[in-house]
LODOLO-673850 format. One record per residue: residue in one letter; residue number from 1; x, y, z of N, C-alpha, C in turn; chain. Coordinates in pm, 1 decimal, m for minus. Each point is the difference from the previous one (the first is absolute). Example, Ala and Ser with C-alpha at 12.3 -4.5 7.8 and 13.67 -1.06 7.14 Angstrom:
residues 2
("A",1,(1319.0,m569.0,780.0),(m89.0,119.0,0.0),(90.0,120.0,0.0),"A");
("S",2,(m35.0,105.0,m72.0),(82.0,119.0,6.0),(m77.0,109.0,73.0),"A");
//
This chain:
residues 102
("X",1,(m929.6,10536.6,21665.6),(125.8,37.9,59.6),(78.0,88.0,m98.2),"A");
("X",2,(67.8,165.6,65.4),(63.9,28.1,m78.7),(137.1,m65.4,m59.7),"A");
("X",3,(44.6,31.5,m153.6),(107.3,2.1,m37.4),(157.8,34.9,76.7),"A");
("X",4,(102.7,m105.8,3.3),(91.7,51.7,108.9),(68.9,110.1,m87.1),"A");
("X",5,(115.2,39.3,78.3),(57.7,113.5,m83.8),(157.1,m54.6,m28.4),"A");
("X",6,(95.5,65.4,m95.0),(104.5,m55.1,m4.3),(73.6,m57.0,150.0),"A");
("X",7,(m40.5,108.9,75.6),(99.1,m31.0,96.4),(m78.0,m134.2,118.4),"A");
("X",8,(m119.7,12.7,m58.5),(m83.8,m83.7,124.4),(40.0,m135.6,m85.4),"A");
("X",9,(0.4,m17.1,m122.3),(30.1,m134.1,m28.4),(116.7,m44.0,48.0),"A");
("X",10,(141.8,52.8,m5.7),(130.5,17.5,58.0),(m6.2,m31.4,150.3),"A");
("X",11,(m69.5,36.9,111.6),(m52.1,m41.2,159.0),(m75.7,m87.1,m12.7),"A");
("X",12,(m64.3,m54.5,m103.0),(m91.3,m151.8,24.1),(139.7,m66.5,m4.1),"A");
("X",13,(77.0,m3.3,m140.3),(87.6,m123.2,m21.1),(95.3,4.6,87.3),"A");
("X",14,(41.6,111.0,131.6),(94.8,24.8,50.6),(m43.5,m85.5,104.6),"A");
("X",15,(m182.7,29.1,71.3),(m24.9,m59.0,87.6),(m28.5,m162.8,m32.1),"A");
("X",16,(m32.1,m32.6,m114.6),(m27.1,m155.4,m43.2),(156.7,m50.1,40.1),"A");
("X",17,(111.5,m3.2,m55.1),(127.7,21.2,48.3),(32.5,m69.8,88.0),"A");
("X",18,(m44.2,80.7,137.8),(74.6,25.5,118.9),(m109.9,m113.2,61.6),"A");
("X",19,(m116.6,5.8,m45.0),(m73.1,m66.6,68.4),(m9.9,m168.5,m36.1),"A");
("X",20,(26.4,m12.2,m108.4),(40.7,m154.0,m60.7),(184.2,m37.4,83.9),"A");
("X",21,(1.7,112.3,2.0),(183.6,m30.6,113.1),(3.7,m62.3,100.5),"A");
("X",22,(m135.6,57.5,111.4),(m32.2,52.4,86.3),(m63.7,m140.0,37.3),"A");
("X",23,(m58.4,m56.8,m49.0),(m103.7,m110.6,m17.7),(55.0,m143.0,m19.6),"A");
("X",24,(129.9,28.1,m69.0),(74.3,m154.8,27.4),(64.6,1.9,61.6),"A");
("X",25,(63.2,115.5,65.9),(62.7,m44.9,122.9),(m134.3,m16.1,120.0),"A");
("X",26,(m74.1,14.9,5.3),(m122.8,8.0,107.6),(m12.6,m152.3,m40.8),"A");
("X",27,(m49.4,m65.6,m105.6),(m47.7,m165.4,20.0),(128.9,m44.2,34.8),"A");
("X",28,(148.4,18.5,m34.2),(105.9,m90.3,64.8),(23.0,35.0,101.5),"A");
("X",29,(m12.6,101.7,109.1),(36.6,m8.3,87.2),(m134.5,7.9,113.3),"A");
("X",30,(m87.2,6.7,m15.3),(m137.4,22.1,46.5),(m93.7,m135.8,24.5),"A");
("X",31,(19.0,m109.7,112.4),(m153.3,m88.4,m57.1),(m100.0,26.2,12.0),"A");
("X",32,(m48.0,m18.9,m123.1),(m203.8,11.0,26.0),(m17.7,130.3,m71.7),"A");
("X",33,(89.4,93.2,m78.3),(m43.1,111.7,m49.6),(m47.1,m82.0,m166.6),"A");
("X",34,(m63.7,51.1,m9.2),(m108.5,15.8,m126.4),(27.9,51.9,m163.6),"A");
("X",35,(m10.3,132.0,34.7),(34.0,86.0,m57.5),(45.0,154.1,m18.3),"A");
("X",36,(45.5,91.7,m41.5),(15.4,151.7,50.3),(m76.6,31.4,m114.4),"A");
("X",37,(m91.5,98.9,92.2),(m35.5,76.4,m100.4),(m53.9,140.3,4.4),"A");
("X",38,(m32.2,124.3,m46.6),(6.5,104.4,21.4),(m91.9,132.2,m41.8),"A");
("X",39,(m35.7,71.7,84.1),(m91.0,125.8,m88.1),(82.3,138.9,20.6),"A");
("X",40,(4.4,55.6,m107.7),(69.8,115.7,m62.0),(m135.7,108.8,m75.0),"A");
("X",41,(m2.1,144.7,86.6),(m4.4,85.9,m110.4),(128.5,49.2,m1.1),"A");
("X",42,(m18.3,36.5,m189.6),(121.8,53.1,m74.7),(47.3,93.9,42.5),"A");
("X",43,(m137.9,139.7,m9.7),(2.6,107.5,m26.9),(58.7,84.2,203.2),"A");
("X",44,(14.1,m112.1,26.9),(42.5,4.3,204.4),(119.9,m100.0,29.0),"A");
("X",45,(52.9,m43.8,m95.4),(125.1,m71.4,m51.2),(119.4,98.9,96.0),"A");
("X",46,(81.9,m71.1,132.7),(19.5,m128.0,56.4),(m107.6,11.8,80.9),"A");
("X",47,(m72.3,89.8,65.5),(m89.7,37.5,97.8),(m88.7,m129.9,42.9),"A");
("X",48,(m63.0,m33.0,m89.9),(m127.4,m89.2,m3.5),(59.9,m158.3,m33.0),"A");
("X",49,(102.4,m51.4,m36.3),(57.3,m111.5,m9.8),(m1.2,m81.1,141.4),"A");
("X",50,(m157.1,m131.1,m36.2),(44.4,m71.3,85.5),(m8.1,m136.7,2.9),"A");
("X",51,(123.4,m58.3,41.5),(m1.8,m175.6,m57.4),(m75.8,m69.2,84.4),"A");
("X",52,(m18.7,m116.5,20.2),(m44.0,m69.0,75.9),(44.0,m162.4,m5.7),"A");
("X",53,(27.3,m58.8,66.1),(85.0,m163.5,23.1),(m157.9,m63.3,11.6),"A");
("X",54,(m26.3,m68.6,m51.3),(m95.7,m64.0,44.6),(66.1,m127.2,74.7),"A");
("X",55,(m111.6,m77.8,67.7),(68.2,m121.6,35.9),(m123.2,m127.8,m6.2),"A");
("X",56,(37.6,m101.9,56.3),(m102.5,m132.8,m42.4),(m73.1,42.2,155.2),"A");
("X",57,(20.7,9.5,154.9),(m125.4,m31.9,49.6),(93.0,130.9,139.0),"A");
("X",58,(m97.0,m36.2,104.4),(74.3,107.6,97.4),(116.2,m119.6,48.7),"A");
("X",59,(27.5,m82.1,46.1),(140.1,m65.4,14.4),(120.1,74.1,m29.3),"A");
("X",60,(m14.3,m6.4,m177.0),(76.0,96.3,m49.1),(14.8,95.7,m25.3),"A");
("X",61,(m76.5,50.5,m0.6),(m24.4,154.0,33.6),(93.4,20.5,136.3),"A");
("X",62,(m58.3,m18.6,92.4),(7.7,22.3,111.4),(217.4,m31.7,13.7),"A");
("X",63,(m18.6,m115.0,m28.4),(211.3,m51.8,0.3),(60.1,126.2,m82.4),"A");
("X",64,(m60.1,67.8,m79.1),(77.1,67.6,m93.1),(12.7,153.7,32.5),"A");
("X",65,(m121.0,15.5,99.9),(m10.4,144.4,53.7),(164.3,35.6,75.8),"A");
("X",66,(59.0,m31.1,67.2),(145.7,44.5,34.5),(60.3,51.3,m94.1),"A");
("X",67,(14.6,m60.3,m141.0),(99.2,54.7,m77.2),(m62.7,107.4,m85.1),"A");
("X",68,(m116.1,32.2,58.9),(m51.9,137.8,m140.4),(82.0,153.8,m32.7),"A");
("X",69,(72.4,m8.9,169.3),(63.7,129.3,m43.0),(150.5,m41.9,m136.0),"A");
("X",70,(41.5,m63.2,50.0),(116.6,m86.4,m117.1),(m100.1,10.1,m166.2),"A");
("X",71,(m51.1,m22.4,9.6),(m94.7,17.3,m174.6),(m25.2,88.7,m20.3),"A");
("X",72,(m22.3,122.2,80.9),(m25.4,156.5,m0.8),(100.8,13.1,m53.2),"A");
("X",73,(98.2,m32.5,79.3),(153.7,86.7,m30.8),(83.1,m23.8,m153.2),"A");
("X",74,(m30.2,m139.1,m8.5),(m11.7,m44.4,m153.0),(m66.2,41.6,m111.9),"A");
("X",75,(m161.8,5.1,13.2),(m8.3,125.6,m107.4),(m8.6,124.3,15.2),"A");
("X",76,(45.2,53.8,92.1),(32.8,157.5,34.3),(133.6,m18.7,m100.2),"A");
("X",77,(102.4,m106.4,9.8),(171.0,22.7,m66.7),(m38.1,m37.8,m162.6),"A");
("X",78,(m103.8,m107.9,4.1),(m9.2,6.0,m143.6),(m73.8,128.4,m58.2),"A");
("X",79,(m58.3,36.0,21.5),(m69.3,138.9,m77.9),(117.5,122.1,m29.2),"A");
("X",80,(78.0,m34.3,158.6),(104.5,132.8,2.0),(107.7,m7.6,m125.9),"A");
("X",81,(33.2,m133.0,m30.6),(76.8,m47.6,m134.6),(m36.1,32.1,m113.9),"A");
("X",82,(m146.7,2.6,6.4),(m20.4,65.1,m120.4),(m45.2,131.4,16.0),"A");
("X",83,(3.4,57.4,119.3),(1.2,196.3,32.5),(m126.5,m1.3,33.9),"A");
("X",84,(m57.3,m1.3,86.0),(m170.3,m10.9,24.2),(59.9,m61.7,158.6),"A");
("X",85,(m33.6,153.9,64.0),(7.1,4.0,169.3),(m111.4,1.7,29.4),"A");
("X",86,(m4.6,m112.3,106.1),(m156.7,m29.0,76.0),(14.0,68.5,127.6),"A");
("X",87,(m105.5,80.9,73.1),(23.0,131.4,96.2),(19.1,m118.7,117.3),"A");
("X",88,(m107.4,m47.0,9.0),(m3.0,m139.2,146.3),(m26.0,m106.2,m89.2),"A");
("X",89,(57.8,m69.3,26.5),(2.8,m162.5,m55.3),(m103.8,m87.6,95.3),"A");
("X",90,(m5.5,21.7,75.8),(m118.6,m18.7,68.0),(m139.9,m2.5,m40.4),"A");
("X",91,(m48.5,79.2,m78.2),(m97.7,m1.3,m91.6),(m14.9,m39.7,m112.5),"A");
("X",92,(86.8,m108.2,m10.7),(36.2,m70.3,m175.0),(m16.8,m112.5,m13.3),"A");
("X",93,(25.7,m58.9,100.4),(m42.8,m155.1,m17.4),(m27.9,m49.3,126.5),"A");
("X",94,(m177.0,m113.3,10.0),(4.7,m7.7,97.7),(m31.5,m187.2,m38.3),"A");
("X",95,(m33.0,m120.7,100.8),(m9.2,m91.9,m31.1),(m140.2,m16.3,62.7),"A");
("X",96,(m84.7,m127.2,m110.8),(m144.6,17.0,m3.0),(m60.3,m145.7,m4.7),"A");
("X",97,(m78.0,m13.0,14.0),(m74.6,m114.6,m35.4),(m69.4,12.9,m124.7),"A");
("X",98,(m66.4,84.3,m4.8),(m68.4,91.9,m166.8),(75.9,m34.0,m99.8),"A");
("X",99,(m122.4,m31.7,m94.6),(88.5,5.6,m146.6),(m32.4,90.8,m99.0),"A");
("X",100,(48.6,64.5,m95.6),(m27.7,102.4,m103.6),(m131.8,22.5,m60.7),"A");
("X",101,(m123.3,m152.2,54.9),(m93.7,28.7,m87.7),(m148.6,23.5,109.8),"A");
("X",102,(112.8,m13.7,121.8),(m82.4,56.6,146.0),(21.2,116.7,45.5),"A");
//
């Protein structure tokens, strides 16, 4: 894997951040979510940013699907706080059964 660059290290810790933010409000207000977690290229930085909610089974999955646009809109405002406009938020986070090493 290449070396990041000044500025790509600066968008990891921006996105580690938002996404550790992002993630405790998701287990307190979320049952059955898991964990958030996310794939990023740098060098396509906000383009390619995308989280994912995991959850424990489809139950929850499934109870939690209503509120996905509300979590869009949440890290669409957190990114915007720190200046990083997402074009559609729609393509940023979606909720999964999958986990990071599937």
């Amino acid at each position: 894997m290449k070396k990041l660059s000044a500025v790509q290290l600066k968008q990891q810790a921006l996105v580690f951040g938002v996404c550790n933010q992002i993630e405790e409000q998701g287990r307190e207000e979320l049952h059955g979510m898991v964990q958030c977690w996310f794939d990023v290229q740098y060098h396509q930085f906000p383009g390619s940013l995308l989280l994912r909610f995991q959850f424990e089974n489809e139950a929850t999955l499934s109870a939690a699907k209503p509120e996905i646009k509300k979590w869009q809109k949440r890290l669409s405002a957190a990114l915007l706080k720190k200046g990083v406009v997402l074009k559609d938020m729609r393509r940023h986070l979606v909720f999964t059964l999958e986990g990071p090493e599937g």
